[in-house]
C-alpha positions, 0 to 999 in steps of 0.5 A: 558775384554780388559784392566786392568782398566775394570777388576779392574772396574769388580772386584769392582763390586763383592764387592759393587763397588770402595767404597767398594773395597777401603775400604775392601783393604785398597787402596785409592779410588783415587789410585784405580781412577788413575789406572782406568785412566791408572796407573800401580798398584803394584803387591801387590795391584792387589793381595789384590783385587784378594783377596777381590772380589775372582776374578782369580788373572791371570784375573785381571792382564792379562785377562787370563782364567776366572775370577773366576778361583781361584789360590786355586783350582790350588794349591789344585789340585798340592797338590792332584797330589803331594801327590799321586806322593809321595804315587806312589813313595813310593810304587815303591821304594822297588820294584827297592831295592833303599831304602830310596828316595835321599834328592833331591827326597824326597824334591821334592815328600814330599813337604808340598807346592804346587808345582805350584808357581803361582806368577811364571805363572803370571810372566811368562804370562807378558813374554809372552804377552810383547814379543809377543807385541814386535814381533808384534804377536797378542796373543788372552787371552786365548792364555796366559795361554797356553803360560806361562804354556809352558814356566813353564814346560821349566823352572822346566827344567832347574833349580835344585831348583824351589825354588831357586829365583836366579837360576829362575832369571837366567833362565827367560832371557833364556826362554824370549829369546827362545820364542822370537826366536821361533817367530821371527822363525814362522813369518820368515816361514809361516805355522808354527803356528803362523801368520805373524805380517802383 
């Protein structure tokens, strides 16, 4: 789907149609009327209906990936994959005679929480898809995703706390500009993967 107004529409139509998911979300049917006319919603807003038609949130906001792709299964797959890097983490331990894991590591690999922040990716996708835009690269859909995850590995490159908002905000204008050079960089030299905006 090309716009967020046919995905909103879309999503509607797992719940009964725009009735029924006004009222299953509490949003105003003549709210959800003006973003089907071209309104922005709020992000809170897109995340109620993600929530209502079970539809993947990334979806509803950009187009990315498939619409029934939940953020749970994500977040359930980084829980699987945290919890069996802390159990590979502990088995070496005593084999290197470190003891005890430094508070860091021990946040890092015993975390209760996923360690996929998905309201980051989504965050990260609108980077991407705005400066792609900006520089005139067309970026298919699916494109998105692959993208944003990119610039996500860069940033848990770069911060000490990825739960730290301000130092995530520090970071998010240097990775905006680092893919702004990279494709001001491939349309300056063709070939190197990306088109030419032409």
């Amino acid at each position: 789907m090309s716009n967020l107004a046919d995905r909103i529409r879309t999503a509607a139509q797992e719940v009964g149609g725009l009735n029924q998911l006004a009222e299953r979300t509490g949003i105003p049917r003549r709210t959800i009327g003006s973003w089907l006319q071209g309104r922005k919603p709020k992000p809170e807003a897109l995340r109620k209906i993600s929530e209502e038609t079970r539809v993947s949130l990334a979806w509803l906001i950009v187009g990315a990936g498939s619409m029934r792709d939940r953020g749970n299964v994500v977040e359930e797959a980084a829980q699987k994959e945290a919890d069996e890097s802390s159990a590979a983490f502990d088995r070496a331990m005593p084999s290197v005679g470190l003891g005890e894991p430094e508070p860091m590591f021990s946040k890092i690999f015993r975390s209760q929480q996923p360690m996929f922040n998905i309201e980051l990716l989504e965050r990260l996708a609108r980077i991407v898809t705005s400066v792609h835009k900006s520089e005139g690269v067309r970026l298919p859909p699916e494109k998105v995703s692959a993208e944003a995850g990119l610039l996500y590995n860069l940033l848990l490159a770069r911060v000490v706390d990825p739960s730290d908002a301000e130092e995530i905000e520090a970071v998010l204008p240097q990775l905006e500009h680092l893919l702004r050079k990279r494709l001001s960089d491939a349309k300056a030299e063709p070939g190197t993967g990306k088109r030419s905006a032409s």
